[in-house]
C-alpha positions in Angstrom: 0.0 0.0 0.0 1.4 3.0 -0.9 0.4 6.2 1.2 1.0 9.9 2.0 -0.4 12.5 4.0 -1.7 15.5 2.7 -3.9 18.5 2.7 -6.9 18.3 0.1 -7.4 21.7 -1.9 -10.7 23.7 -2.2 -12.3 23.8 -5.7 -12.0 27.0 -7.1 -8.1 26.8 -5.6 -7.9 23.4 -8.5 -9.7 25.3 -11.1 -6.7 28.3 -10.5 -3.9 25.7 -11.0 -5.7 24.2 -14.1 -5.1 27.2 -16.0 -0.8 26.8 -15.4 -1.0 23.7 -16.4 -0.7 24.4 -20.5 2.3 25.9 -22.6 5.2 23.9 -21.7 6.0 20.9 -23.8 7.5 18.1 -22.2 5.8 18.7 -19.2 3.4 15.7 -17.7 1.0 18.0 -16.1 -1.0 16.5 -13.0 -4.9 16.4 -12.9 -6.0 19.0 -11.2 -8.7 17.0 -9.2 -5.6 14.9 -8.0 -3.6 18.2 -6.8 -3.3 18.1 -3.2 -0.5 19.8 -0.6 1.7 17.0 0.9 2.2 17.1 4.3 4.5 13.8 4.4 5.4 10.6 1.8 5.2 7.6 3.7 5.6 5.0 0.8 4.9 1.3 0.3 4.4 -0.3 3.6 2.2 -3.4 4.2 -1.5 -3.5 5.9 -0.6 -3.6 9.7 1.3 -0.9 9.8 -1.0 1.0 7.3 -3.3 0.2 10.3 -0.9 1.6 12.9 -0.1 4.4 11.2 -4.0 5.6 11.1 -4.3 5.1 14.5 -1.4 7.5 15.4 -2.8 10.0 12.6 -5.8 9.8 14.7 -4.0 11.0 17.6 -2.7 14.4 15.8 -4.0 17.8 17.7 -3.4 20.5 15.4 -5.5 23.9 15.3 -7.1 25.2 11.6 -5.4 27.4 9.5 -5.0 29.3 6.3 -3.5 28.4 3.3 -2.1 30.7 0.9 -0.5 29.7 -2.8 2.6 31.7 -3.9 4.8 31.7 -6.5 5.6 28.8 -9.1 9.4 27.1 -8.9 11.4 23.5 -9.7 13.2 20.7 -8.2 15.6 19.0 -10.1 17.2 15.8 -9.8 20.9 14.9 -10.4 21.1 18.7 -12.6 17.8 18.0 -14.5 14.8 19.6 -14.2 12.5 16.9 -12.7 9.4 18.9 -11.4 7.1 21.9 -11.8 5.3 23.2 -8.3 3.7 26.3 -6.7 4.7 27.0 -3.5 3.0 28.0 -0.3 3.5 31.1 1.9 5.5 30.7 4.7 3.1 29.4 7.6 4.2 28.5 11.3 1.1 26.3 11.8 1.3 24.3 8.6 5.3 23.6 9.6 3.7 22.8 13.2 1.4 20.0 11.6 3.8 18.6 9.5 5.9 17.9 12.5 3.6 16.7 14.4 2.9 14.1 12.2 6.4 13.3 11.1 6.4 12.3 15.0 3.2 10.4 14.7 4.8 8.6 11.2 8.4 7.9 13.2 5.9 6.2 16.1 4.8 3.6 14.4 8.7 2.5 12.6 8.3 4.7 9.9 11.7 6.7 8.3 11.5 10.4 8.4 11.6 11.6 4.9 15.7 13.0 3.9 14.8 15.9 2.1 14.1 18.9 4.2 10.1 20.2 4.3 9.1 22.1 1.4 5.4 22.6 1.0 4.3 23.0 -2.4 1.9 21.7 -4.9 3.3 19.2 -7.9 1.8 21.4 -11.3 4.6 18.7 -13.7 6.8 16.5 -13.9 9.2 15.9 -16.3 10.3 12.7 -18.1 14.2 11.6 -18.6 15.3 11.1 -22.0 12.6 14.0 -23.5 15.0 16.8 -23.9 16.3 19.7 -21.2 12.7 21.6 -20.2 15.3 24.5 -18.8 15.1 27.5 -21.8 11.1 26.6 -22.1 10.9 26.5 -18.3 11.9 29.5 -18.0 9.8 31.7 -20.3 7.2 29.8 -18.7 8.0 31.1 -15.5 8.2 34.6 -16.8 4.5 34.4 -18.3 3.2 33.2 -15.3 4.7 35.3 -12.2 3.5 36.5 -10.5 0.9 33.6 -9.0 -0.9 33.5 -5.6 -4.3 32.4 -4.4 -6.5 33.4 -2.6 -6.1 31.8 1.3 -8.4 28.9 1.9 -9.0 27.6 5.5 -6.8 23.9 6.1 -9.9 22.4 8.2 -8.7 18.5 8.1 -5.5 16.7 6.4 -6.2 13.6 4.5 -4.2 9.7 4.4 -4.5 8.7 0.9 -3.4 5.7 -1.2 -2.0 6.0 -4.7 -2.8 3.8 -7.6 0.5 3.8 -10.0 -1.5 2.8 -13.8 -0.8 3.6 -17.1 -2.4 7.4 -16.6 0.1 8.0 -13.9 -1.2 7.8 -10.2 -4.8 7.9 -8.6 -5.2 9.3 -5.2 -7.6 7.5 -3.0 -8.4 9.4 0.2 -8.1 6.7 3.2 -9.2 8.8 6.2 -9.9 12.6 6.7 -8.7 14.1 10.1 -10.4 17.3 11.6 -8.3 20.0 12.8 -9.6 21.7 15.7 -11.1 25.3 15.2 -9.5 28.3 17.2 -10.9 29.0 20.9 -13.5 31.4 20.5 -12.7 34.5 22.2 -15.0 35.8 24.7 -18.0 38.0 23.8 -18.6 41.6 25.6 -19.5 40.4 29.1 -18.9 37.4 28.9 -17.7 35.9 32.6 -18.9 38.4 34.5 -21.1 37.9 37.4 -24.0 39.8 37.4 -24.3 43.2 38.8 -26.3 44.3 42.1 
C-alpha cells in the first residue's frame, strides 16, 4: 500500500492551477482534481502498519489554519529539471502539523523523509530522455509570475493511497482528520457575574 499525507485543496483553488497547467511541452501535467499539498510521503508499507499508522494520525491535535498559494518554482534531480510546483506562503502552523505528524509517522517505525520540508503543490513532472525543459521553463516562468491564491481555511488533512497505472497515479483518500477550530474569544460580558 502506498500512502501519503496531505492537505486536500478547495475547488475553485484546483480550477486556478488548471489554468498553469498548458504551454510547456514536455511537461506531464497533474490532474487537477488529484492536486493536493503533501504534508509527508510515507511509501509502500504493508496492511498492519498501514493500520498503525491511522491510528497514530488519529491521535494528531493541530489547530485550523489558512492556506495561501505563492509563486511557481522547480526541483531538479541529479542537474535535471524533474518537477514543476507552486509554493506555499510561509506558515508557522502548517510547519507545526507537518511535525507533528512526522512524529506520529516515526511512532509507528516509519523513516523520516531526507529531504528537508518544502510545502508546495506538484503542477509537472518531467520525463528523462525527453530533452532539457530549462530554456522553455523559464519563459514559462516569466509568463506566469506573478501567481498567488487566494487563502483557503486547512480544516482537516487527509491519508491517501496512490494507484501507480498507465495514466500515472490515482489518489484514494483513506481517512480525513479534523483540525480543531481556534478558541473562540469571549464575547462583551462574557464571565462576569451579574451586577447588584
Amino acid at each position: 500500500m502506498r500512502l501519503f499525507v496531505a492537505v486536500e485543496l478547495p475547488d475553485d483553488i484546483k480550477d486556478r492551477l488548471s489554468h498553469l497547467c498548458a504551454g510547456l511541452r514536455g511537461a506531464k501535467w497533474s490532474d487537477p482534481e488529484q492536486m493536493h499539498l503533501t504534508l509527508h510521503f510515507i511509501g509502500d508499507v504493508d496492511g498492519v502498519t498501514a493500520h498503525d499508522l491511522a491510528l497514530a494520525l488519529s491521535q494528531v491535535r493541530a489547530p485550523q489554519f489558512d492556506v495561501a498559494l505563492a509563486g511557481l518554482g522547480d526541483f531538479t534531480t541529479r542537474g535535471r529539471v524533474s518537477t514543476l510546483w507552486v509554493g506555499v506562503r510561509a506558515n508557522p502552523d502548517l510547519a507545526a502539523l507537518h511535525a507533528r505528524i512526522e512524529s506520529a509517522v516515526r511512532r509507528v517505525g516509519i523513516p523520516p523523509e531526507p529531504r528537508k520540508f518544502h510545502p508546495h503543490v506538484t503542477l509537472a513532472r518531467f520525463a528523462t530522455g525527453r530533452g532539457d525543459p530549462t530554456p522553455a521553463l523559464g519563459r514559462y516562468l516569466a509568463e506566469h509570475e506573478p501567481f498567488s491564491t487566494a487563502p483557503f481555511t486547512a480544516e482537516e488533512f487527509t491519508l491517501f493511497s496512490s494507484v501507480l497505472g498507465s495514466e500515472g497515479a490515482t489518489h484514494i483518500p483513506e481517512t480525513a482528520y479534523p483540525l480543531q477550530l481556534p478558541p473562540r474569544p469571549p464575547s462583551a460580558g462574557e464571565g462576569r457575574g451579574e451586577g447588584g
